[in-house]
C-alpha positions in Angstrom: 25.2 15.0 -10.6 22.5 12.2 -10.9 22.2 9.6 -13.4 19.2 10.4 -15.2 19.9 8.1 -18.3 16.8 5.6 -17.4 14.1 5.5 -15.2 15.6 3.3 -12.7 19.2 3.0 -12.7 21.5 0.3 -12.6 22.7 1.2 -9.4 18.9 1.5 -7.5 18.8 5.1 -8.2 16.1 7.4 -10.2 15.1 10.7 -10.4 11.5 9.8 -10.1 9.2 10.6 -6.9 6.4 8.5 -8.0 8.9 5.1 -7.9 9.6 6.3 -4.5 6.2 7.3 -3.3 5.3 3.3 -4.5 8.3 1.5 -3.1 7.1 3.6 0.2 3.4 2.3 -0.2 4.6 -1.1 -0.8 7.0 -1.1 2.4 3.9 0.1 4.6 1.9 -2.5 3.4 4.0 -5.4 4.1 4.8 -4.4 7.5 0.9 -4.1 8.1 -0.3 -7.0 6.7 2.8 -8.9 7.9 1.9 -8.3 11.5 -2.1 -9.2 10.7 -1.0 -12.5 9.1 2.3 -14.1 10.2 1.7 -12.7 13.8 -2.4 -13.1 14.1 -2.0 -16.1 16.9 -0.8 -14.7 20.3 -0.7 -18.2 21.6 1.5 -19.2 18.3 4.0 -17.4 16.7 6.0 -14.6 18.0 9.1 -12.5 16.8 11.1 -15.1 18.4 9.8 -18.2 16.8 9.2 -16.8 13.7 11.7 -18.4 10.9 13.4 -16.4 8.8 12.5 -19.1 5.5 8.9 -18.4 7.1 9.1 -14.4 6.3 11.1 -15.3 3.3 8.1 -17.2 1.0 5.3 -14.9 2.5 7.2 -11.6 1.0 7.5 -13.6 -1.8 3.9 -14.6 -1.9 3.1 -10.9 -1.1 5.2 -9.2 -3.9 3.9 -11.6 -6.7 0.1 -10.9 -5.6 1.0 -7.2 -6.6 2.5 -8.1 -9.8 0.7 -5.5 -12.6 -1.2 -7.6 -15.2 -1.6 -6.1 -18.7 -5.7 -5.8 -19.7 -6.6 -6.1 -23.2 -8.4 -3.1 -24.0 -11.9 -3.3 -25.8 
């Protein structure tokens, strides 16, 4: 039986498709525009010598550029 208490559950679950169909957006995007930006050199940096810190502060970066701002409404 599913926990249906809250949207999104304390444990990562919900019963909602719409958080899933966003989280699944969100996943394709990263992995698009991750291999546009932190692998755009093919002289530079490659899978290899990519750092993990490096991947670490540009997901970062990413996720808070798609942070939801409230508008006032006029």
């Amino acid at each position: 039986m599913q926990k249906n208490t809250y949207l999104l559950n304390d444990d990562g679950t919900t019963h909602s498709k719409q958080l899933y169909r966003i989280a699944h957006q969100i996943n394709k995007e990263i992995i698009i525009t991750a291999k546009a930006e932190l692998l755009k050199n093919p002289n530079g940096t490659n899978r290899n010598t990519l750092s993990e810190l490096d991947v670490q502060q540009w997901v970062k970066r990413f996720l808070s550029s798609k942070v939801a701002q409230q508008q006032a409404i006029i």
